[in-house]
N, C-alpha and C positions, 0 to 999 in steps of 0.2 A: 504494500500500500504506500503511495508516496504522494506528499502531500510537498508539492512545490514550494519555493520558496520566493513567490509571485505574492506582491503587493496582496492585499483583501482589503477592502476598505467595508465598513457598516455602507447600508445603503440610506441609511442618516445622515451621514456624513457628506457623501453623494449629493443627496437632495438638498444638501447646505451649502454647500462651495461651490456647486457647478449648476444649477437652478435656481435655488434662494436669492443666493447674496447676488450673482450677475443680474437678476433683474430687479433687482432691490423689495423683495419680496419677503415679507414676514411668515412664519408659521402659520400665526392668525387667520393673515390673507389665504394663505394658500386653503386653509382647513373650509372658509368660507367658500370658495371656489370648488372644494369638492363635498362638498357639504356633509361634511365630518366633523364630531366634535372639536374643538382646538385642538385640547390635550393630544389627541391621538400624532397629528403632526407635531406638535412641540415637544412629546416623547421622541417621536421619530429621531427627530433631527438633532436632541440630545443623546440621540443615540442608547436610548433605555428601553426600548421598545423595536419588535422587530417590524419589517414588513411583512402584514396580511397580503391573502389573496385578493379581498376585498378591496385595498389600499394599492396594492399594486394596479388593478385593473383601472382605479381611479386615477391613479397618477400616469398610468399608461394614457389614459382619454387625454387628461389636459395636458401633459408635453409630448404627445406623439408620437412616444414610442410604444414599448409592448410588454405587455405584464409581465414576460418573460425577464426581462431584462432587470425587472424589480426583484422577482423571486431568484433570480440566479445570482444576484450580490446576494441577497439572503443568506440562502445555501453554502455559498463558499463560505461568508461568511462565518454561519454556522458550524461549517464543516471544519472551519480552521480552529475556532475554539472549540470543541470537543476533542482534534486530534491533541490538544498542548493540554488540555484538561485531564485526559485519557493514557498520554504518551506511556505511562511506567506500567499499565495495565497491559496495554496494546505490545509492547517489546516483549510478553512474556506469550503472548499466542502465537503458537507455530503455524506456520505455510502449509496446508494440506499438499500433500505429496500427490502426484500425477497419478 
């Protein structure tokens, strides 16, 4: 199992630095815009809170791209902390032999 050693960003972080802030756009606003409670995007983008499906789909409608794109920062995301969370577990299961 190998788990690159490629950047992962929260897709919080994402929505902040490359969305947010270039269009000078608040949580607030954007939560209003997709008509979700605040919190839900102010968590996001504190990065406390991961992306939903539901959240993705919305964020895919108002910047144009594709839910996919939301859940796959997710995932990696994810995937990266559980591998560093897991690691001393994970070195002691063996490779099933062919």
């Amino acid at each position: 199992m190998a788990i690159t050693n490629l950047p992962v960003f929260h897709p919080g972080e994402v929505l902040r630095e490359e969305y947010l802030g270039p269009l000078g756009m608040s949580a607030g606003q954007l939560a209003r815009r997709l008509h979700v409670p605040r919190t839900r995007i102010e968590r996001l983008v504190k990065e406390t809170q991961p992306v939903t499906a539901d959240t993705a789909l919305r964020l895919a409608k108002f910047f144009d791209t594709t839910p996919h794109y939301w859940l796959n920062m997710q995932v990696a995301y994810d995937l990266r902390q559980q591998a560093a969370a897991l690691a001393g577990a994970l070195s002691q299961i063996e490779v099933m032999a062919a």
